[in-house]
C-alpha positions in Angstrom: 10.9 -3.9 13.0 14.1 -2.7 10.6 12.7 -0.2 7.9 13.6 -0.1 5.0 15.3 3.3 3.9 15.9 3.1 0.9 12.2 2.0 -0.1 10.7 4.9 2.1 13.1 7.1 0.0 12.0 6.3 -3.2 8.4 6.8 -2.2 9.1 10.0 -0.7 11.1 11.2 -3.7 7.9 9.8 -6.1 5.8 11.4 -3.8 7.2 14.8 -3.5 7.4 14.9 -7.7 3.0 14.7 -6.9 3.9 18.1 -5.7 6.2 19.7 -8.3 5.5 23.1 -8.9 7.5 25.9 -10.6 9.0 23.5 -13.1 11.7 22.2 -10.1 10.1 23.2 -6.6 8.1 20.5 -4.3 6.5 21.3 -1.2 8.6 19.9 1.6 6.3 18.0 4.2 8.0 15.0 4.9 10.5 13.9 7.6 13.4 15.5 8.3 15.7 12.4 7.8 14.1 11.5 4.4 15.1 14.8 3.3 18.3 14.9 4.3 19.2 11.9 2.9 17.3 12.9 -0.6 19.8 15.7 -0.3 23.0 13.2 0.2 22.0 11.7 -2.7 22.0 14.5 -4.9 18.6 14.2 -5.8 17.3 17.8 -3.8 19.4 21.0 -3.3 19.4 21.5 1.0 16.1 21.2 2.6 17.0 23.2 5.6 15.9 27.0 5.8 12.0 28.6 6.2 11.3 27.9 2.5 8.4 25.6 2.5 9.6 24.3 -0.4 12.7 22.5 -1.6 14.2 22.0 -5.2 15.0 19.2 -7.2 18.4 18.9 -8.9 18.7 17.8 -12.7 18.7 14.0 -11.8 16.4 14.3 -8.5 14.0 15.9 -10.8 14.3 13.1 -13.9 14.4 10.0 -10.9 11.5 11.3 -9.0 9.8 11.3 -12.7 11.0 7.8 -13.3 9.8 6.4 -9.8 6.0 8.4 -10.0 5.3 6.9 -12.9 6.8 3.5 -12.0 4.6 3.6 -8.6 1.6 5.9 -9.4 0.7 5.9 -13.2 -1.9 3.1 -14.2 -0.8 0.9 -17.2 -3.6 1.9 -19.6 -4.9 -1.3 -21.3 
């Protein structure tokens, strides 16, 4: 079975905005390897430290909007 990165990526990022606190901070409880490649992408600063937290840049923080809402928020009829 190939996975599909990119997907799981999206969902993580979605998924970590669920946790946003401090206007820009989300807690950090997902793989390693999703994180680091959220960071390659500019969307979160480095995930690496004791901080149980990491931080969203500008677009991270306006895409991981876009994609909760996209995947989470029911269309209200």
């Amino acid at each position: 079975m190939t996975l599909d990165t990119d997907k799981i990526d999206r969902a993580a990022l979605a998924l970590l905005y669920l946790t946003l606190h401090d206007g820009c901070r989300a807690w950090k409880g997902f793989d390693w390897g999703v994180l680091g490649r959220l960071h390659e992408a500019g969307m979160i600063d480095d995930p690496v430290g004791k901080v149980k937290s990491v931080v969203f840049t500008e677009q991270g923080l306006q895409r991981a909007r876009q994609l909760f809402e996209e995947l989470f928020v029911k269309e209200e009829v």
